[in-house]
C-alpha positions as CSV (number, residue, x, y, z in Angstrom):
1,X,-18.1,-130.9,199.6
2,X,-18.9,-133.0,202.8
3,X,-22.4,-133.2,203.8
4,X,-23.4,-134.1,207.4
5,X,-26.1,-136.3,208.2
6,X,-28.7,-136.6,211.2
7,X,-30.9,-139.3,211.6
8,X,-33.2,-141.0,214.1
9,X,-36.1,-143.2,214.2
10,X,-38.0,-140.6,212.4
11,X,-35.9,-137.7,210.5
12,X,-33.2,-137.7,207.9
13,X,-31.1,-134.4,207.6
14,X,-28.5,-133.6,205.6
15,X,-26.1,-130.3,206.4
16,X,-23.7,-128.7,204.1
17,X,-21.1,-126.8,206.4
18,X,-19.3,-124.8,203.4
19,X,-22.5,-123.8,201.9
20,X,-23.6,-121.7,205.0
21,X,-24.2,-124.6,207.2
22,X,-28.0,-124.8,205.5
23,X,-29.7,-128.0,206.0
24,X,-30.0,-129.3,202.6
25,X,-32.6,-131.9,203.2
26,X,-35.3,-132.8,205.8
27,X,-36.9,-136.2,204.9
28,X,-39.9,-137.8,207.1
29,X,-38.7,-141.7,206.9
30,X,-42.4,-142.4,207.2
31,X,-43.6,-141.1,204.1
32,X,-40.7,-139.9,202.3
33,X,-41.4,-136.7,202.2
34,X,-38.8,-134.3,201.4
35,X,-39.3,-130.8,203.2
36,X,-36.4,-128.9,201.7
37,X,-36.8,-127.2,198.4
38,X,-33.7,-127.0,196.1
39,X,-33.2,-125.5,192.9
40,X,-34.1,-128.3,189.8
41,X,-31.4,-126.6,187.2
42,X,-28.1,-125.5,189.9
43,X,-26.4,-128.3,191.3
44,X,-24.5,-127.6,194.9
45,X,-21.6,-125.6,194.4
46,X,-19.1,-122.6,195.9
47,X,-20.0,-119.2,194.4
48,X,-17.8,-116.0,195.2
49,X,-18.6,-113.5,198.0
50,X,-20.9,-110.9,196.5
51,X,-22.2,-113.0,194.0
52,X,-25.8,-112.6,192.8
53,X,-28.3,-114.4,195.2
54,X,-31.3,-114.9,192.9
55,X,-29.4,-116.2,190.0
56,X,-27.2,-118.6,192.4
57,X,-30.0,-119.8,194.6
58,X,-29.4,-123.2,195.4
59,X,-32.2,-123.7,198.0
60,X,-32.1,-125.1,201.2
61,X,-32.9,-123.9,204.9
62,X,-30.7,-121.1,205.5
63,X,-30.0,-117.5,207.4
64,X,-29.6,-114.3,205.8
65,X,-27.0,-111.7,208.2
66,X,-26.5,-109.0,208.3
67,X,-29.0,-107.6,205.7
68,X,-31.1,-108.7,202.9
69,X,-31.5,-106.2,200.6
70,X,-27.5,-104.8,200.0
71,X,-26.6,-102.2,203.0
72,X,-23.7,-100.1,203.2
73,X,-22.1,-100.7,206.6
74,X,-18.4,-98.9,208.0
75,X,-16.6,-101.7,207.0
76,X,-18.1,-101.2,203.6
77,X,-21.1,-102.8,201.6
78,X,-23.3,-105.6,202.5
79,X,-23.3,-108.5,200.4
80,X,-26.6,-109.5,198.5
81,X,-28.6,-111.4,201.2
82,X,-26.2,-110.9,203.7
83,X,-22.9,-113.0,204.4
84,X,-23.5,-116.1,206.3
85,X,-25.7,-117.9,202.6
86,X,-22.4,-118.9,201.1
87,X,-19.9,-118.7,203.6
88,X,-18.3,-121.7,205.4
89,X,-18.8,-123.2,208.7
90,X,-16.9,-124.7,211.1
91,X,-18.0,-128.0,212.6
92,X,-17.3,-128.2,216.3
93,X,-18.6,-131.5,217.2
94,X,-20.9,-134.1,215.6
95,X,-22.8,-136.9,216.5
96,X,-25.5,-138.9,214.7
97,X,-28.4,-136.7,215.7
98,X,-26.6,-133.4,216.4
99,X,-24.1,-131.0,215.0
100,X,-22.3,-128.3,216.5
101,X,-21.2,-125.2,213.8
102,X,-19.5,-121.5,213.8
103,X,-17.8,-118.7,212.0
104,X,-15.4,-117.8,211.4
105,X,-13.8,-114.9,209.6
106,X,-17.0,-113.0,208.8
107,X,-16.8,-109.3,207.1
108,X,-18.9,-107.8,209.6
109,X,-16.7,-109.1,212.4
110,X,-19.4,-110.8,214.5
111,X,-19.3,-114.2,216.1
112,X,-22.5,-116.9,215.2
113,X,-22.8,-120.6,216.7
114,X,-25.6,-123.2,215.7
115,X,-26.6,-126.4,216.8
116,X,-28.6,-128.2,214.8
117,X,-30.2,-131.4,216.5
118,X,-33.1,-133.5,216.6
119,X,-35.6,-134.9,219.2
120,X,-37.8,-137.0,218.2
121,X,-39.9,-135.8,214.9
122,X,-38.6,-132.4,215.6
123,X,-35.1,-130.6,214.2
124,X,-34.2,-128.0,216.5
125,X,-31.8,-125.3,215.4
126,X,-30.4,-122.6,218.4
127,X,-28.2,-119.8,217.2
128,X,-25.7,-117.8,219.7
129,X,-25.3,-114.3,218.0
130,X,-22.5,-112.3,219.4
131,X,-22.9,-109.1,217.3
132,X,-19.8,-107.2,218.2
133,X,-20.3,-103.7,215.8
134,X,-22.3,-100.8,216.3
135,X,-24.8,-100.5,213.6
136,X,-28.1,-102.1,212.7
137,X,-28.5,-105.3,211.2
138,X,-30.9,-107.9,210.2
139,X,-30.9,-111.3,211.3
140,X,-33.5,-113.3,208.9
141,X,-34.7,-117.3,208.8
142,X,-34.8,-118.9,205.2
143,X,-37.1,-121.7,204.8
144,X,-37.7,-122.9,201.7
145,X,-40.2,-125.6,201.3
146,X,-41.1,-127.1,198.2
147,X,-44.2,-126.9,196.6
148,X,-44.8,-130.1,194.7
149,X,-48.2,-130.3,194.9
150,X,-51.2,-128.3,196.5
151,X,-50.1,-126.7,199.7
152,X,-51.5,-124.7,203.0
153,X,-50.0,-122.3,205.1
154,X,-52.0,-122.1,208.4
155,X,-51.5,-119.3,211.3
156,X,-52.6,-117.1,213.5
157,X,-52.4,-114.4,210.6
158,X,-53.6,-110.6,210.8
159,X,-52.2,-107.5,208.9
160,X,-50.6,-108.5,205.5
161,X,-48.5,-106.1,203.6
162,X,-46.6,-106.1,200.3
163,X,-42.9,-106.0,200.5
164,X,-43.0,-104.4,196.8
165,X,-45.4,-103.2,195.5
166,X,-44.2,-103.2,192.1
167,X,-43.7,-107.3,192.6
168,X,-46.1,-110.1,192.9
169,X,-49.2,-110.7,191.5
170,X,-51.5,-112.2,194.2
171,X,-52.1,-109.4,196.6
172,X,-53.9,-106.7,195.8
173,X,-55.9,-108.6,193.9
174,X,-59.2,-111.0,193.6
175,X,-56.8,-113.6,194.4
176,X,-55.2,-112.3,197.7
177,X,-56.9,-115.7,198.8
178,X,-54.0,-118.0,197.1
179,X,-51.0,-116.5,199.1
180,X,-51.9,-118.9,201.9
181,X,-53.6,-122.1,199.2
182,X,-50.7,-122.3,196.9
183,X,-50.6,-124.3,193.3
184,X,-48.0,-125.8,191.6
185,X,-47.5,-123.4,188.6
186,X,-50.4,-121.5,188.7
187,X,-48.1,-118.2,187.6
188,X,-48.7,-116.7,190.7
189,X,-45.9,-115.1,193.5
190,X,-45.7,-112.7,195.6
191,X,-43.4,-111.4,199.1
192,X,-45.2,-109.6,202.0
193,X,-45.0,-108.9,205.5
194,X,-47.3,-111.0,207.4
195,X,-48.8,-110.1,211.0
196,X,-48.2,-113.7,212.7
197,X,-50.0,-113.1,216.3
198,X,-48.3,-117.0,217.3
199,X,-44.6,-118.3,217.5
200,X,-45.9,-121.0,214.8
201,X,-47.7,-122.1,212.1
202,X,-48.4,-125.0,210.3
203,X,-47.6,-126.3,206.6
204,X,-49.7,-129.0,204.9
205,X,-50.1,-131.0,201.7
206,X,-52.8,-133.7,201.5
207,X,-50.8,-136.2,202.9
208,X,-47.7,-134.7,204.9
209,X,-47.9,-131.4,207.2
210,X,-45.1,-129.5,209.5
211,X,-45.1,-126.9,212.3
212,X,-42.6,-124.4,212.6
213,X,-42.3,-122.8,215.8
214,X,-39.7,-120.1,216.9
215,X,-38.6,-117.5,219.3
216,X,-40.7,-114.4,218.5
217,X,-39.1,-112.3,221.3
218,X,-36.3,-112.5,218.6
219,X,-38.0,-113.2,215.8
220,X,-40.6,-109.9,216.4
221,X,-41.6,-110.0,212.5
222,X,-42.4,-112.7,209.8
223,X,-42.5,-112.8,205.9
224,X,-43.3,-115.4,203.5
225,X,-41.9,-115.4,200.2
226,X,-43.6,-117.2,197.3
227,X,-43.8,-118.4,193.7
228,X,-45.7,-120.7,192.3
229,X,-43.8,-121.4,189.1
230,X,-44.3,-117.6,188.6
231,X,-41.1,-116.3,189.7
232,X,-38.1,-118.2,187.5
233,X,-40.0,-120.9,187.4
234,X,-39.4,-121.8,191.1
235,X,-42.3,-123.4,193.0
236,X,-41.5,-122.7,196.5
237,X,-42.3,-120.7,199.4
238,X,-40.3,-119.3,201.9
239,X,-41.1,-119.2,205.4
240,X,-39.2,-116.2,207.2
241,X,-39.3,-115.2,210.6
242,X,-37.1,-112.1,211.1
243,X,-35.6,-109.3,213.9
244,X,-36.6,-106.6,211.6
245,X,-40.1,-105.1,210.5
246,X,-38.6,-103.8,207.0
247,X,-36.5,-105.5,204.3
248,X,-35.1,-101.8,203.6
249,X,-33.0,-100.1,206.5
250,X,-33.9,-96.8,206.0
251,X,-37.8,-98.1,206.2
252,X,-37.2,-100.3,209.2
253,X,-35.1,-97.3,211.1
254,X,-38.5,-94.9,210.4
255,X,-40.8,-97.5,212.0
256,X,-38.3,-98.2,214.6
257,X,-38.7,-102.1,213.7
258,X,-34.5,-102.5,213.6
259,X,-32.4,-104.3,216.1
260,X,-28.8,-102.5,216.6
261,X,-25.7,-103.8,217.8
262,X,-23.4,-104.8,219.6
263,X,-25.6,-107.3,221.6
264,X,-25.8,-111.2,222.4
265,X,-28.3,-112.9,221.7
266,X,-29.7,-116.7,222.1
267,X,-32.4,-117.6,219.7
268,X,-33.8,-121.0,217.9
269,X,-36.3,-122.1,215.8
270,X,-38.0,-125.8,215.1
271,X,-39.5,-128.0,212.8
272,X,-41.6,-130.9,213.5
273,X,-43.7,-133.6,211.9
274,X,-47.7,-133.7,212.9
């Protein structure tokens, strides 16, 4: 499989076009760090459509369209996380620091660009969503950042909310305060839906930290997913700004927290070194 590289002064970033475009690795040249978590025991590799996400979770910074948990839509059901995680991309143009990717082919019939580039310490990725059917959908960020060593999430956090309540075993508990301090295999891991009241938020280790900004007009609602060696023995946590208050459709429709198509829409997030 051919894997793109971006580089400047500052970033090193590796994309993987036939394995849903994800950006495989995110390397400050300063300090070395690596910002992309990936899977110790799968190597890259092509799995079928429909496959099993949790069991074929490679890692990497990807999207999840046009659902996350498996929908049934009129051209019939969803795949496990949605289509775009293992599909293949189209490059359109590259050059050292930027790439140009789209679709093509997609079940659910709609059209998605990305260009992934960087500026300075910062990797900017914009989407163009043409969504051209007339149901709901989810349009979800998949971050995966390692966690190799003590790390912080910091926001502008309110409300936080269990995704499942029969999963995870850091909320609802004395501990609630280790969803945001996480430890390398402390057992612990949990999913929620987390008030952010900013576009951002910042993730640090003792050495190394990142902000993640992105477009919360889009982007109304944000989850983090986490396991510190707890959950198949990952250690990662996933930062996941979404378009949709609920992981469930029928939930989301009864809050009214769903985006329906067919619309356009121009959306981006970033990532920069601090």
């Amino acid at each position: 499989m051919e894997t793109l590289r971006l580089e400047n002064k500052y970033l090193l970033v590796d994309i993987i076009p036939e394995l849903g475009g994800r950006i495989d690795s995110f390397i400050n040249k300063e300090t070395k760090k690596q910002w992309v978590w990936k899977n110790p025991k799968l190597k890259n590799k092509k799995v079928p459509k429909g496959s099993n996400y949790d069991i074929n979770w490679q890692g990497g910074w990807e999207e999840l369209y046009p659902n996350d948990a498996i929908e049934i839509f009129s051209w019939g059901s969803g795949f496990d996380h949605g289509e775009l995680w293992n599909h293949e991309w189209i490059v359109k143009d590259l050059t050292s620091n930027r790439v140009d990717l789209k679709t093509d082919d997609l079940k659910s019939g709609s059209q998605i660009n990305k260009l992934i580039y960087l500026e300075g310490k910062k990797l900017i990725t914009s989407y163009n969503l043409n969504i051209l059917h007339k149901e709901y959908y989810l349009f979800k960020l998949h971050i995966a950042i390692p966690l190799d060593c003590e790390l912080d999430i910091k926001g502008d956090f309110g409300k936080i909310k269990k995704v499942d309540t029969q999963f995870g075993n850091i909320l609802k508990s004395n501990e609630s305060i280790n969803f945001f301090h996480l430890q390398k295999n402390s057992g612990k891991f949990d999913f929620a839906y987390v008030e952010n009241k900013k576009n951002s938020l910042i993730i640090s280790d003792k050495k190394n930290s990142i902000e993640i900004s992105y477009d919360k007009d889009f982007f109304e609602f944000f989850w983090i997913f986490q396991t510190q060696g707890g959950w198949y023995d990952h250690n990662v946590v996933v930062i996941e700004p979404c378009s949709n208050g609920k992981k469930d459709f029928s939930k989301a429709i009864k809050e009214k927290s769903i985006r329906k198509g067919p619309e356009k829409i121009n959306t981006f997030y970033s990532v920069e070194i601090i």
